[in-house]
C-alpha positions in Angstrom: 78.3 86.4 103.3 77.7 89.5 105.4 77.7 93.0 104.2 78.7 95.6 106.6 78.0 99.9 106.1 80.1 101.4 108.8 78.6 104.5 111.0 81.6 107.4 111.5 83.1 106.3 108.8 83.6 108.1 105.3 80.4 107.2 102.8 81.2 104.9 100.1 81.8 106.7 96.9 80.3 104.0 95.0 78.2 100.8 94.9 80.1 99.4 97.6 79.9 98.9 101.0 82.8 99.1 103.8 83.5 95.3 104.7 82.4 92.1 103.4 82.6 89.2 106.2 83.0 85.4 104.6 84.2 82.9 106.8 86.3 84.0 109.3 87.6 87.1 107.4 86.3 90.6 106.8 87.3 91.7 103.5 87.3 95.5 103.7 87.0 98.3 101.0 89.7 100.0 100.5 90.0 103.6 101.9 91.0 107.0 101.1 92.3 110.0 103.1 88.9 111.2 103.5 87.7 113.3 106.4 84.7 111.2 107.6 82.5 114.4 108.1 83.4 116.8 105.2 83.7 114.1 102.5 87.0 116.1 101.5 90.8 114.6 101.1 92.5 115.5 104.4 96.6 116.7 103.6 98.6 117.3 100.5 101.5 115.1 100.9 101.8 111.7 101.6 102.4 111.4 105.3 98.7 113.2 105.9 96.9 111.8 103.7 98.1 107.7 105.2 97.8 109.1 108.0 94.3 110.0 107.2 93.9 106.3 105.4 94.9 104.6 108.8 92.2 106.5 110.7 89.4 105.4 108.6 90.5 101.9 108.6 90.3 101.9 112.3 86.6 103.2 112.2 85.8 100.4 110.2 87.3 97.8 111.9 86.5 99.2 115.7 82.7 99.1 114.2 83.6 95.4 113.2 85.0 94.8 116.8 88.2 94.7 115.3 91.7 96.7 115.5 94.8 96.9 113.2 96.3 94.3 115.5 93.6 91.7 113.5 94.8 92.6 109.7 96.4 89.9 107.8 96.4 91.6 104.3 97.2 95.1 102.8 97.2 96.3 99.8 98.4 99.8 99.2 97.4 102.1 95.8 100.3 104.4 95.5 100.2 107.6 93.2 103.6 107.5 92.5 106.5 105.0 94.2 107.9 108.2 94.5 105.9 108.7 97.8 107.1 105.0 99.0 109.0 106.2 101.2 107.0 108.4 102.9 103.9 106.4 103.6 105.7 103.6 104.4 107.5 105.2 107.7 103.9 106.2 108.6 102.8 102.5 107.8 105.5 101.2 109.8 104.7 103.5 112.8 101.0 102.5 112.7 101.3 98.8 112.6 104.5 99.0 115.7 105.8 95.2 115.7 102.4 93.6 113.7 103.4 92.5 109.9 100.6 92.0 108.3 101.1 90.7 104.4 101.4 93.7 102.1 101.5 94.8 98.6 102.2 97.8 97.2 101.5 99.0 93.8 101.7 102.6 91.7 98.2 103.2 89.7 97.6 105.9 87.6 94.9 107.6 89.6 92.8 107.1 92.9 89.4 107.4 93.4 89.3 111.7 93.9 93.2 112.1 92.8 94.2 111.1 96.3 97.7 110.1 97.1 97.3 106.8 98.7 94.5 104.2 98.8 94.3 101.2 101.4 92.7 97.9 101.3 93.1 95.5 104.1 91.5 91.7 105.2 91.0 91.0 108.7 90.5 87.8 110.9 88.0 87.1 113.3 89.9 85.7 116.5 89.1 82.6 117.6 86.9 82.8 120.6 
């Protein structure tokens, strides 16, 4: 197992780290609609703040060597379903023709009261 702390992107929160690499797979945290540099949520309605969630991804996997073309997995902490809609157009428009497996579930509460929280697993490619 291989733990892996991200430079660029947002600070854990916790006693975490970004990704996890077992096997062939990096198993990465999941992230918020944090502005890397401020610590502070970035937008007040859903399509920002995924948005915002999509950007950090891709500084964690680019610092993997990886890109959203190489996620298998998702799993998406919604607020409220009621904002289903709405970060799943920007989901869609992110991942272009690439279907990763997803799930998507309403919690109570994220991590800072955000909107939206991401988690995603991502292959290695075969060399």
């Amino acid at each position: 197992m291989e733990i892996n702390f991200i430079e660029g992107a947002p600070d854990a929160i916790g006693p975490y780290c970004h990704a996890v690499k077992s096997g062939n797979l990096y198993f990465c945290s999941g992230q918020t609609p944090l502005n890397p540099e401020t610590m502070k949520l970035v937008g007040n309605n859903i399509e920002d703040q995924t948005h915002q969630v999509f950007n950090n991804i891709q500084i964690v996997l680019k610092g993997l060597g990886l890109s959203l073309q190489n996620i298998v997995k998702t799993t998406v902490y919604l607020k409220s379903m009621d904002d289903f809609q709405g970060m799943n157009q920007i989901y869609a428009a992110v991942f272009g023709d690439h279907k990763p497996a997803r799930t998507t579930i309403s919690v109570k509460q994220n991590p800072l009261d955000a909107l939206v929280e991401i988690e995603c697993i991502a292959e290695i490619p075969n060399k």
